[in-house]
N, C-alpha and C positions, 0 to 999 in steps of 0.2 A: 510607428515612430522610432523603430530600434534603427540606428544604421549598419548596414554590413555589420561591420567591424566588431561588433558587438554579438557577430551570429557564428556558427562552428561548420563550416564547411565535413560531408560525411560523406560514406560513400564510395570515394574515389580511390584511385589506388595509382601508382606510378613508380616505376624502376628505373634509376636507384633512388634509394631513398630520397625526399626532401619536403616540402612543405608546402601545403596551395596558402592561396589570400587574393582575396577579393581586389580586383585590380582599383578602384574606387572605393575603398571600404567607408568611407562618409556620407555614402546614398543612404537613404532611407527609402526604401523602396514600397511600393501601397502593397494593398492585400490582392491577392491572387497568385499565378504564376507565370513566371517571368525570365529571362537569360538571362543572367550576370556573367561581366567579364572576368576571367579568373588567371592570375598569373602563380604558375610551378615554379620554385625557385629547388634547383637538386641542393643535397648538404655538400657534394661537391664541387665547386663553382668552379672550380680548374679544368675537370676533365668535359662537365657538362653545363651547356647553355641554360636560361629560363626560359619557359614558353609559358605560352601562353594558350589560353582557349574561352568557352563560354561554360556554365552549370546551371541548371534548370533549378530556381530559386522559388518555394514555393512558403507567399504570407499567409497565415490565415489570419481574419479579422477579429479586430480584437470585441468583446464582448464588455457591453455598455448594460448599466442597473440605474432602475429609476426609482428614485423616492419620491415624497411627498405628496401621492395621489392620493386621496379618501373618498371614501364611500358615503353615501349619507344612509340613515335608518330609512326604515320603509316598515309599515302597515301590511300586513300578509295581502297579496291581491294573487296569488296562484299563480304568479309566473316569475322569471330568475331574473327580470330582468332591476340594474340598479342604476342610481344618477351616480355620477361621480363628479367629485371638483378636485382640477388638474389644476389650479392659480399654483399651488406650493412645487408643482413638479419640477425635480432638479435632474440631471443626466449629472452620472457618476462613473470615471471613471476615463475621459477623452484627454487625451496627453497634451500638453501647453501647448504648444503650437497650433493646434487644431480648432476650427472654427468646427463645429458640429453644431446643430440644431434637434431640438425636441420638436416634434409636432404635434400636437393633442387635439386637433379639431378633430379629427375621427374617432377619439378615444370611446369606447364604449366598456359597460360592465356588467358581469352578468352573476352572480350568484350561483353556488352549485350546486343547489337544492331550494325549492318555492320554502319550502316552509319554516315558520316562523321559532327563531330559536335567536341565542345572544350571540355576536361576534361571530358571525359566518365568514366565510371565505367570500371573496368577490374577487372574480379574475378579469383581470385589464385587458383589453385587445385593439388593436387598431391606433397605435404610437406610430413615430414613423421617423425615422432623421433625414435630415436636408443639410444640404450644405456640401461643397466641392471636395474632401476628404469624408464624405457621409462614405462611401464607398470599402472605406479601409475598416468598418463597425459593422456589429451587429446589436440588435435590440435585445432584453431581455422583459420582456413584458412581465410587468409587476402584479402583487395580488396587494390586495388588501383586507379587510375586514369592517362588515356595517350589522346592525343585526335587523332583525323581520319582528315585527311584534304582532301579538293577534288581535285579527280582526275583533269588532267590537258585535256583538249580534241582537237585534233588532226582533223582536216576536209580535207576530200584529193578528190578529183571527179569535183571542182566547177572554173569553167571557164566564165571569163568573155568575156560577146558578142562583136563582134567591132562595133564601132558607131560612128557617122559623130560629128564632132568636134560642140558644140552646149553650152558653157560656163556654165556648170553644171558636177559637181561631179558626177551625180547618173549612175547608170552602171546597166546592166539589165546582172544577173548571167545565167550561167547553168550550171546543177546537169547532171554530167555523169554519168554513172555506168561501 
C-alpha cells in the first residue's frame, strides 16, 4: 500500500552527480518484483539532459496477525488434537484501501503435547486470505491456549473378601478378570 514516492531508490550509481525518482512515484505497486520506470535528473541541468530508464522494484508482502481465535478445554483422550471457535476471528493489520478476507473453514488445531495440564499451547493452521490484493499478504497463523484435564478412571473387576466381624475398617480386595 506504500506508493513509490514513499520508497528510496539504492543501488545505482551515475556520472555526474544527480538524483534518480520514480517516474510515477504515486503507484502503489503489489508485492513481488516488478520494473519501475525511473527518471535521472543530473545536478547540472545545463550541461546535461535527464534520462530516463527502468529499476527492478522488489515488494515483499506484507504480514497480517490474527486474533480472536480460542480453543476450547478438552478431557485428556491421548491425542493433540483441539476444537477451535474462529466466530471472534479478526485480521489485523491490512491497510484501508484493501478488501482482504479471513478464511476459517479449514482452520484446524492441534496442541503440542496429548497430555493433560492448564493453559497449553494450541497452534492454528489452515487460515487462508481471499480477496483480489490477498496477493500483496501473508498469513501469520496464530496460537492460542485451552487446557486438557484428566481423564476420570473407571475400576470394574475388584471384590471385596468376606470376613469375620473384627472392629476394623480394612478389607482384603480381589482383582477379577
Amino acid at each position: 500500500g506504500q506508493t513509490l514516492a514513499a520508497s528510496t531508490l539504492s543501488g545505482g550509481s551515475a556520472t555526474p552527480a544527480g538524483s534518480f525518482a520514480f517516474t510515477t512515484p504515486s503507484t502503489a505497486p503489489n508485492a513481488g518484483t516488478a520494473l519501475q520506470s525511473v527518471i535521472y535528473t543530473p545536478t547540472d541541468t545545463t550541461s546535461y539532459n535527464t534520462a530516463s530508464g527502468t529499476a527492478s522494484v522488489t515488494v515483499n508482502p506484507k504480514a497480517l496477525t490474527v486474533t480472536g481465535i480460542t480453543a476450547n478445554d478438552k478431557v485428556y483422550d491421548g491425542n493433540t488434537t483441539a476444537t477451535l471457535n474462529t466466530t471472534g476471528a479478526t485480521l489485523l493489520g491490512i491497510m484501508s484501501q484493501d478488501v482482504v478476507t479471513l478464511n476459517t473453514a479449514g482452520a484446524t488445531g492441534a496442541f503440542t503435547d496429548p497430555n493433560a495440564g492448564p493453559g497449553k499451547t494450541v497452534l492454528v493452521s489452515g487460515l487462508t486470505l481471499s480477496g483480489a490484493v490477498a496477493g500483496n499478504y501473508t498469513l501469520i497463523q496464530p496460537t492460542t491456549t485451552a487446557s486438557i484435564t484428566s481423564a476420570g478412571l473407571t475400576v470394574t473387576g475388584i471384590q471385596a473378601q468376606n470376613k469375620v466381624y473384627d472392629g476394623t475398617t480394612s478389607a482384603t480386595l480381589i482383582l477379577s478378570n
